[in-house]
C-alpha positions as CSV (number, residue, x, y, z in Angstrom):
1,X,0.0,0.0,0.0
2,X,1.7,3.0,-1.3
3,X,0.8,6.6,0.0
4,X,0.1,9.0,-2.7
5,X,1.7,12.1,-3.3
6,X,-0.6,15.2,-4.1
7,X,-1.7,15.4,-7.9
8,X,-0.7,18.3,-9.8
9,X,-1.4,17.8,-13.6
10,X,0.3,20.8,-15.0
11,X,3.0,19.9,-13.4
12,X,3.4,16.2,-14.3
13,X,2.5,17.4,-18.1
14,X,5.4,19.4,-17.7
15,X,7.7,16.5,-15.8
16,X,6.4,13.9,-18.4
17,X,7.3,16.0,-21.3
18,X,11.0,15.8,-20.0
19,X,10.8,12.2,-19.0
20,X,14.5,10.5,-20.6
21,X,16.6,7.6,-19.1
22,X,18.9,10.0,-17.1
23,X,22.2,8.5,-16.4
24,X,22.6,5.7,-18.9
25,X,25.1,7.1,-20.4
26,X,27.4,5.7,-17.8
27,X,26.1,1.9,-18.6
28,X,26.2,2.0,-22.5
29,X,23.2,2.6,-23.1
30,X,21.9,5.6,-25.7
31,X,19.7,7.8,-24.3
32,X,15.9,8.1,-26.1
33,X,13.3,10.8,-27.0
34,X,10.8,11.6,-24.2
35,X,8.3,9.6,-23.2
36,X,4.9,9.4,-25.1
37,X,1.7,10.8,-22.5
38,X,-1.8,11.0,-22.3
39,X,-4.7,11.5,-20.1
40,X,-8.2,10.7,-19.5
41,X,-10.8,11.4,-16.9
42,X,-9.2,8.6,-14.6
43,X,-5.9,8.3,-14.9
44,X,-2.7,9.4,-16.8
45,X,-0.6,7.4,-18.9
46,X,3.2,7.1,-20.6
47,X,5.0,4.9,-22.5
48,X,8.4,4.5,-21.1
49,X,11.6,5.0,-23.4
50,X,12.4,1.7,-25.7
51,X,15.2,1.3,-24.0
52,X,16.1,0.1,-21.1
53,X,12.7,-2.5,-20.9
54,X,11.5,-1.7,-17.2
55,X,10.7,-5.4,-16.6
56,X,9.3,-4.7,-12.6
57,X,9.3,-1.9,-9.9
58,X,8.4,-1.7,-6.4
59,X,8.6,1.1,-4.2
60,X,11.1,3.6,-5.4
61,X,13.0,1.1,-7.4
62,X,13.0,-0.6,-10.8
63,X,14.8,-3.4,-12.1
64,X,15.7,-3.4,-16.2
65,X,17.7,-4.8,-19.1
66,X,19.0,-3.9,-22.0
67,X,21.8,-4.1,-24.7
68,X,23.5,-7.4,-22.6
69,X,23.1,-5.3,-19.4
70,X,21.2,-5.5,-16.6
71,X,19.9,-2.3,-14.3
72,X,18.7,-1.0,-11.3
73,X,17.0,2.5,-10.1
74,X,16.6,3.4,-7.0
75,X,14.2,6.8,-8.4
76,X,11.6,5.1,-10.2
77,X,13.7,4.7,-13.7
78,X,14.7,8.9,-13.7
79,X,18.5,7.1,-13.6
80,X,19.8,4.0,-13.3
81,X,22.8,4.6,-10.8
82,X,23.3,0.5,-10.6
83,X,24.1,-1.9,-13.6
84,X,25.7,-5.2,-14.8
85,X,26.9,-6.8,-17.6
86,X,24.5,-10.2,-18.5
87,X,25.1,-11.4,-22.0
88,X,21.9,-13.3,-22.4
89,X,19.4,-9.8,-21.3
90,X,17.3,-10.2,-23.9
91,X,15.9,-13.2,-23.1
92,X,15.0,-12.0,-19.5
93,X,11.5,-13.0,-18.6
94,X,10.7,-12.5,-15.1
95,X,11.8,-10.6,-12.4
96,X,11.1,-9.5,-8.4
97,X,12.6,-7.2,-6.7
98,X,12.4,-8.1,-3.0
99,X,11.9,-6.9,0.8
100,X,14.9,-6.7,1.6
101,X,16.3,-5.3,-1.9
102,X,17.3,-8.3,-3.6
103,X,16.2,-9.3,-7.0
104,X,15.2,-12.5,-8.8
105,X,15.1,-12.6,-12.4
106,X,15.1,-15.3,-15.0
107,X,15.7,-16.0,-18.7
108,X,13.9,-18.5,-20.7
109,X,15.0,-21.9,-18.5
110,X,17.7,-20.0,-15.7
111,X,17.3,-18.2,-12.7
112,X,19.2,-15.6,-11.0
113,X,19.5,-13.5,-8.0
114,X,21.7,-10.6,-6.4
115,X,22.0,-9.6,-3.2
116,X,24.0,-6.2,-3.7
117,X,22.1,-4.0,-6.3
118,X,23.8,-5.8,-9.2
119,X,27.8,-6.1,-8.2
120,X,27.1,-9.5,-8.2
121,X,24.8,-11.8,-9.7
122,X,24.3,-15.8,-9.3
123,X,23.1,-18.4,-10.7
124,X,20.4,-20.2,-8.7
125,X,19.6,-24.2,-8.6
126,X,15.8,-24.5,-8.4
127,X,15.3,-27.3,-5.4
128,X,12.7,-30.0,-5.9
129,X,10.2,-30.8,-3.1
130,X,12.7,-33.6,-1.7
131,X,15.7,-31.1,-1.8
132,X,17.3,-32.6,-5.1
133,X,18.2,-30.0,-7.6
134,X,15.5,-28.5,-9.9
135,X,17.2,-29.3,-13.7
136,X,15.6,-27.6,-16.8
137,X,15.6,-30.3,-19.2
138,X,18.0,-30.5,-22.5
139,X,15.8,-29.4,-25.4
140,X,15.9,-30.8,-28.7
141,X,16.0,-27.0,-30.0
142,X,18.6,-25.2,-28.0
143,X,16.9,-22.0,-29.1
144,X,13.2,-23.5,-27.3
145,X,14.2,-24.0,-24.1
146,X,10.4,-23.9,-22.7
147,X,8.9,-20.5,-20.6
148,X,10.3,-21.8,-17.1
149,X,9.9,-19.1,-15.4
150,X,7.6,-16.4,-17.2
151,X,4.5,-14.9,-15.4
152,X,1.5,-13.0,-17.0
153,X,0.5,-12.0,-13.3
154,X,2.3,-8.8,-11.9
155,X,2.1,-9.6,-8.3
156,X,4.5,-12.4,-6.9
157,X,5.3,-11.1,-3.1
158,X,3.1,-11.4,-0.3
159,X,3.7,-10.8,3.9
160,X,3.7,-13.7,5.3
161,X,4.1,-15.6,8.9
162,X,6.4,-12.5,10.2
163,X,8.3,-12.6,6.5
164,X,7.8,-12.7,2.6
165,X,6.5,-15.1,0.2
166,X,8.0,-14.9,-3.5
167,X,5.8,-17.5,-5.2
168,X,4.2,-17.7,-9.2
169,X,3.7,-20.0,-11.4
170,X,5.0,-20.2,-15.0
171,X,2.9,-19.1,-18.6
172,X,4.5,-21.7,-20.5
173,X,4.0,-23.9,-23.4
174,X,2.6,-21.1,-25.9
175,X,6.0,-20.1,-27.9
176,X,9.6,-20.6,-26.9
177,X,9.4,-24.9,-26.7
178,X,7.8,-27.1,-24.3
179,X,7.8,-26.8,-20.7
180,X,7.2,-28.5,-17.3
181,X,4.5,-26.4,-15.3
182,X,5.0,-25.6,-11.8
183,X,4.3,-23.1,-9.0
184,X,7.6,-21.5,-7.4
185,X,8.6,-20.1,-4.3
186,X,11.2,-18.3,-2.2
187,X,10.9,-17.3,1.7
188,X,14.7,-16.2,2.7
189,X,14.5,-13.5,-0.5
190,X,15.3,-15.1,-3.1
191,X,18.3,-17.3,-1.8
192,X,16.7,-20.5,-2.4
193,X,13.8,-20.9,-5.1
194,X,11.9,-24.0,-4.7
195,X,9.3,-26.5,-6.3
196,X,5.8,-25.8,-4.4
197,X,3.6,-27.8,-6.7
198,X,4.4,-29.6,-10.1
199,X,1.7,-30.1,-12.5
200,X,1.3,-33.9,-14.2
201,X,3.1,-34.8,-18.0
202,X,0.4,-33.2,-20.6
203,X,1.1,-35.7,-23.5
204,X,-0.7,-32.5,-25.6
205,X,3.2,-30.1,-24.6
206,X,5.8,-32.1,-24.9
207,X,9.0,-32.0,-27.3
208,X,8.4,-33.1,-31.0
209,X,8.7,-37.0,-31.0
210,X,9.8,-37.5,-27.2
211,X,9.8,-41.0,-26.0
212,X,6.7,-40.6,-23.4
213,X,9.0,-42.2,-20.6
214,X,11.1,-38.1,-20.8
215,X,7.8,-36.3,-20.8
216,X,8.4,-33.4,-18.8
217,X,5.9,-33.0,-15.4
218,X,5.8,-34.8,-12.3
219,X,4.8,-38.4,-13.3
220,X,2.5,-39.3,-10.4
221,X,0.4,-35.8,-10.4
222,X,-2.7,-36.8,-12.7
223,X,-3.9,-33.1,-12.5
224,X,-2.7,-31.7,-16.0
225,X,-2.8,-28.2,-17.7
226,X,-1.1,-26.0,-20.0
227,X,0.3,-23.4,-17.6
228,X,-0.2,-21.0,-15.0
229,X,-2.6,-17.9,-15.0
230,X,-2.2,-16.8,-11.3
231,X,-1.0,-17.2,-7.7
232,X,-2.0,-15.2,-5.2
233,X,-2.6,-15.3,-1.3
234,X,-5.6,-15.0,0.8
235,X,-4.0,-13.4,4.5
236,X,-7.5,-14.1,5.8
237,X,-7.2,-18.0,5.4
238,X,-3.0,-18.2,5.0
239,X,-4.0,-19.8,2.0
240,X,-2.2,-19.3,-1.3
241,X,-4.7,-19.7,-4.7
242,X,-3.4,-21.2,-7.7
243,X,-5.9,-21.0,-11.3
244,X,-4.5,-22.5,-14.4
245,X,-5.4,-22.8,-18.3
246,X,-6.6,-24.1,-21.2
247,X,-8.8,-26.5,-22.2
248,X,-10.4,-29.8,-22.2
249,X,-8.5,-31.6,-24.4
250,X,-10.3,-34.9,-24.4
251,X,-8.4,-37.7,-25.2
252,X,-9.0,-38.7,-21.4
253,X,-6.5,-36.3,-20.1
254,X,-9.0,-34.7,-18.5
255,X,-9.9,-30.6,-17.9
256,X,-6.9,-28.1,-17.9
257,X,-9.1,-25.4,-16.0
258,X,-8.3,-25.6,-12.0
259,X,-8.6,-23.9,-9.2
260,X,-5.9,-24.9,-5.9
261,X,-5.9,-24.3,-2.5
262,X,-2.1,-24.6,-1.2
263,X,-0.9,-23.9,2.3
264,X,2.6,-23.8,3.6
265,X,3.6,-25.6,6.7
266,X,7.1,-23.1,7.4
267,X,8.5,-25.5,10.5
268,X,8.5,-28.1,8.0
269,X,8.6,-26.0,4.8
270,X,6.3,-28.5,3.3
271,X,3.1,-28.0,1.0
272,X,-0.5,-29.0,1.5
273,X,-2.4,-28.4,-2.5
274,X,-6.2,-29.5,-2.8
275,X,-8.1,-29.2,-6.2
276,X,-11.2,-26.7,-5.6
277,X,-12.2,-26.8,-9.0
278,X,-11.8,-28.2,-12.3
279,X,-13.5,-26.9,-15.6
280,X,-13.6,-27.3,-19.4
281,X,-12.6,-23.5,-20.9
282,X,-15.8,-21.8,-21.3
283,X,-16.2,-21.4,-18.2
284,X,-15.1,-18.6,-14.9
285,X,-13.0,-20.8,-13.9
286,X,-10.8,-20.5,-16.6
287,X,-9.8,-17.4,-15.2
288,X,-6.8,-15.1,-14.0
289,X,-6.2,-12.0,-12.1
290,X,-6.7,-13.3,-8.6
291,X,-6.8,-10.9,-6.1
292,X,-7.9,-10.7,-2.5
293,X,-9.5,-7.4,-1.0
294,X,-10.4,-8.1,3.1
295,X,-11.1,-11.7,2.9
296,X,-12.8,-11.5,-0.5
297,X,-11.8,-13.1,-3.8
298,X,-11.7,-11.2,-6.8
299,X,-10.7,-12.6,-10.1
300,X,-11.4,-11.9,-14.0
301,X,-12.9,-14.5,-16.7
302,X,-11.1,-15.6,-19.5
303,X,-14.0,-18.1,-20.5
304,X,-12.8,-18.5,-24.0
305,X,-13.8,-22.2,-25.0
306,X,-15.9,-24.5,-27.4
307,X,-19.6,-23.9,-26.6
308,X,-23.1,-24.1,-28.4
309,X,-24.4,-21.9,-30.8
310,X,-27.3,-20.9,-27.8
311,X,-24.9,-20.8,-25.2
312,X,-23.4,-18.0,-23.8
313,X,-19.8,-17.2,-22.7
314,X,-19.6,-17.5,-19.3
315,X,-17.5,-14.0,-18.6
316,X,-16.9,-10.8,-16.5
317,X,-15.1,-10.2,-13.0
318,X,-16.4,-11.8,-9.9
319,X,-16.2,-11.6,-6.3
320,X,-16.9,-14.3,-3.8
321,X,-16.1,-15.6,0.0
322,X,-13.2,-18.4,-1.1
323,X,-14.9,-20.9,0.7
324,X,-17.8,-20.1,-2.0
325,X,-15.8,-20.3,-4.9
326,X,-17.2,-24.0,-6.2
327,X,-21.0,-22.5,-5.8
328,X,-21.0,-20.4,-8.7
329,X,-25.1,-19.0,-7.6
330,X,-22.9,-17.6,-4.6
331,X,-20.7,-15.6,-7.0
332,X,-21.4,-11.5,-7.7
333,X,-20.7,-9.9,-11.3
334,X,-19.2,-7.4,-10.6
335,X,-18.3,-6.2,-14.4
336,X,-20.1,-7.7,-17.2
337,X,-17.0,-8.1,-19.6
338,X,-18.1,-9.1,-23.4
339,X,-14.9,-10.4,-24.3
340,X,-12.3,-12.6,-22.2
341,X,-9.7,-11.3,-20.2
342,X,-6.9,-12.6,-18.6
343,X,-5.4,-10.3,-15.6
344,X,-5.6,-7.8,-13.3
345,X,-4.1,-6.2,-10.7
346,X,-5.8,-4.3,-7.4
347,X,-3.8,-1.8,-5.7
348,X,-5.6,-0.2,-2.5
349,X,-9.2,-0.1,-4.0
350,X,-7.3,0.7,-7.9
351,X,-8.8,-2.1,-10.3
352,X,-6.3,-2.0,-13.5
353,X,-7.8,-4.6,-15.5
354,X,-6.2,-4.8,-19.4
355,X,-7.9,-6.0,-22.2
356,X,-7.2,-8.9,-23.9
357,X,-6.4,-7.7,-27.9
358,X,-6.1,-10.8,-29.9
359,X,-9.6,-11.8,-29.0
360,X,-10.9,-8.0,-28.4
361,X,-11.7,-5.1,-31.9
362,X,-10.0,-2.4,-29.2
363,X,-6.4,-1.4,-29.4
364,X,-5.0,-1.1,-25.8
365,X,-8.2,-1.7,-23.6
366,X,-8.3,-1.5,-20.3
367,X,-11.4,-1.6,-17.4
368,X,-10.5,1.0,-14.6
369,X,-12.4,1.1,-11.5
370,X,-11.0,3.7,-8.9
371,X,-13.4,2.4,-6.1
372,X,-13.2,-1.5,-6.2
373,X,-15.6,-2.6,-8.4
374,X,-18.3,0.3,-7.2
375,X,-17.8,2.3,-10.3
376,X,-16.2,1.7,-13.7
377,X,-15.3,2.5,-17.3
378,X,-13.2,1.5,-20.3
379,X,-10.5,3.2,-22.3
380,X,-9.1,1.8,-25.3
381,X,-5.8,3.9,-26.2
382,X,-5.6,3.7,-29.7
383,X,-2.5,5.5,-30.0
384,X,-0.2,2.4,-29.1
385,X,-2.0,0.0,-31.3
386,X,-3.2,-3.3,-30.8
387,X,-1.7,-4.3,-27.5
388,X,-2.0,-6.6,-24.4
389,X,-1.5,-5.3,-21.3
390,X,-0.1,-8.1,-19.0
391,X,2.4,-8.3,-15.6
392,X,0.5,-4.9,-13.6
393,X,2.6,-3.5,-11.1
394,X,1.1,-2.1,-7.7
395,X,2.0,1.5,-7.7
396,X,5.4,2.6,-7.1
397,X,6.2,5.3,-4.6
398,X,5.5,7.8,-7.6
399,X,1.6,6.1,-7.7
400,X,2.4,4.7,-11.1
401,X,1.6,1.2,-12.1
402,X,4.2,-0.8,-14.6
403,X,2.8,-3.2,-16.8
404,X,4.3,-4.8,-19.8
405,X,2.2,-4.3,-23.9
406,X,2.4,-7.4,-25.8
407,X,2.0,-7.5,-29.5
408,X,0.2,-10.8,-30.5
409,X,-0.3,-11.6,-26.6
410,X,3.5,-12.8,-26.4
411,X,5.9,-10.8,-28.6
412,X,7.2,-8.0,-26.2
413,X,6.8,-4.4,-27.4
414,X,6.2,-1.5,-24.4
415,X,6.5,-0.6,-21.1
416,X,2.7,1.5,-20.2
417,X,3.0,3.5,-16.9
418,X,-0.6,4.5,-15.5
419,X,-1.2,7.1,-12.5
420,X,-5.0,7.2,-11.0
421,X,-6.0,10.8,-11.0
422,X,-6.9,11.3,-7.5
């Protein structure tokens, strides 16, 4: 919960305007024309400069790459006073910055972390649930290592038991090769990442001609699906909320679309996952975007599947107690959404919901609500063409929230950076 500093439009017109990567000279790094801006009735919006990609912020600081370096501000991007060489930056496709100031970040199939605002950085070993170490597998492609690591959520820390949770689960199996799907987690900041939950082999993602002995996923976990759409954690119940995608594939592997309950046992550091729900994809339950506001569960529809020519899509954004989640007559509408969407991200009672454009006639959507859920419109800014908006930032310290524009859903293309007007 960030506190927001007074609103002075004139003056952030002006401060926009003006807006350059200061201070990249030092790193190697060209600087680039100002920032493109824009308002509306509810909040202001820039594009940040092409260079260096912002790939996550919290509080005062963001964490970037670019041109094989990586970077860190400590002024919300203004300058980048820290910065390291890292050959393979282009291929970066996660990051956290943490509590304490450490950051995790992660390329295709390999994870990192430094503990010193970039002097150093290290290779982690992802750890199994019985300790062993975490291997991504050799791919046949060298070039399609599989999405590891990559999150369309944009929240992946969370207080917890007197300390942080770092968990998310991996958007995989779409582009980039096959993948194993799992849920992650960290609770010392990022010095060990581990295995919470691993999903079962799909037979549907697997590499081209692979002896079904190698399939990749845990062997024993019939629960299958194509990857991750959200984590998230309920403080109410100490319960972390797991929903995943894509469809029922038939075949008799079953429905991709499920809902999990995990909770964390710390004097054991052990997991406890229970299946609340399991759908086929027209449904809310093929969904994303969880969020909890005082107990309550809040997620957004991305009901998308085969369905009759009489029936309709089952879509919007909901709210509901968690323990009512499975009842869907105990459920509330709280936006009827025509088309499907995938994520969103609630900041104090900010609702930044983006659109989804491959399946949506807008450019860059997005559904705002400045009062959770009581009140709400759309924008669609046409200026930065057909974009969608995934990975939303809470507000930094500045009351801006990050979030990355994808061309073609998965093809990265801007950085958007939207302020409530207050």
């Amino acid at each position: 919960m960030n506190p927001q500093p007074p609103f002075d439009r004139r003056r952030f017109l002006s401060r926009a305007a003006a807006v350059t990567v200061g201070g990249l000279l030092s790193t190697g790094i060209s600087r680039l024309p100002a920032a493109q801006v824009g308002e509306n009735d509810h909040f202001l919006y820039r594009l940040a400069p092409q260079r260096p990609y912002i790939d996550s912020q919290r509080d005062h600081k963001a964490f970037a790459f670019g041109e094989s370096k990586v970077l860190l501000s400590e002024d919300n991007g203004k300058t980048w006073a820290h910065s390291a060489d890292f050959a393979d930056a282009e291929n970066i496709m996660f990051s956290s910055i943490l509590a304490s100031g450490n950051i995790v970040f992660a390329t295709k199939s390999r994870i990192y972390l430094s503990t010193d605002n970039l002097t150093t950085v290290r290779e982690l070993i992802v750890k199994d649930r019985d300790a062993s170490a975490y291997l991504p597998h050799t791919p046949s492609d060298p070039k399609r290592p599989g999405s590891y690591f990559y999150s369309i959520d944009g929240v992946h820390t969370f207080e917890f038991d007197g300390g942080e949770m770092l968990i998310w689960g991996n958007y995989c199996n779409v582009r980039r090769g096959a993948a194993p799907v799992n849920i992650y987690y960290s609770t010392d900041q990022g010095e060990t990442v581990k295995i919470a939950y691993s999903f079962g082999r799909n037979p549907h993602f697997q590499q081209k001609d692979a002896d079904p002995a190698t399939f990749l996923g845990d062997p024993d976990n019939p629960v299958l699906c194509r990857h991750v759409h959200s984590v998230s954690y309920n403080p109410v119940e100490k319960a972390f909320y797991a929903c995943t995608g894509d469809l029922d594939r038939g075949q008799g592997h079953g429905k991709e679309c499920h809902w999990l309950r995990g909770t964390y046992d710390a004097a054991v550091d052990s997991w406890d996952w229970q299946l609340q729900v399991s759908s086929d994809a027209n449904s809310r339950y093929k969904s994303g975007g969880i969020n909890f506001v005082a107990g309550q569960l809040y997620w957004v529809a991305d009901a998308n599947g085969p369905k009759s020519p009489d029936e309709p899509y089952d879509r919007g954004i909901y709210r509901c107690d968690p323990a009512q989640l499975a009842d869907k007559t105990k459920h509330t509408r709280i936006f009827d959404a025509k088309y499907e969407l995938a994520v969103m991200t609630i900041d104090d009672d900010v609702i930044v919901v983006p659109e989804y454009g491959n399946a949506n006639p807008c450019d860059t959507g997005f559904i705002f609500s400045p009062d959770l859920g009581r009140t709400w419109e759309q924008y669609d800014l046409k200026e930065f063409g057909d974009r969608s908006g995934v990975r939303v930032n809470p507000r930094n310290s500045d009351g801006w929230f990050r979030l990355c524009l994808r061309e073609r859903w998965m093809n990265r293309a801007e950085v958007l950076f939207i302020k409530p007007v207050s």
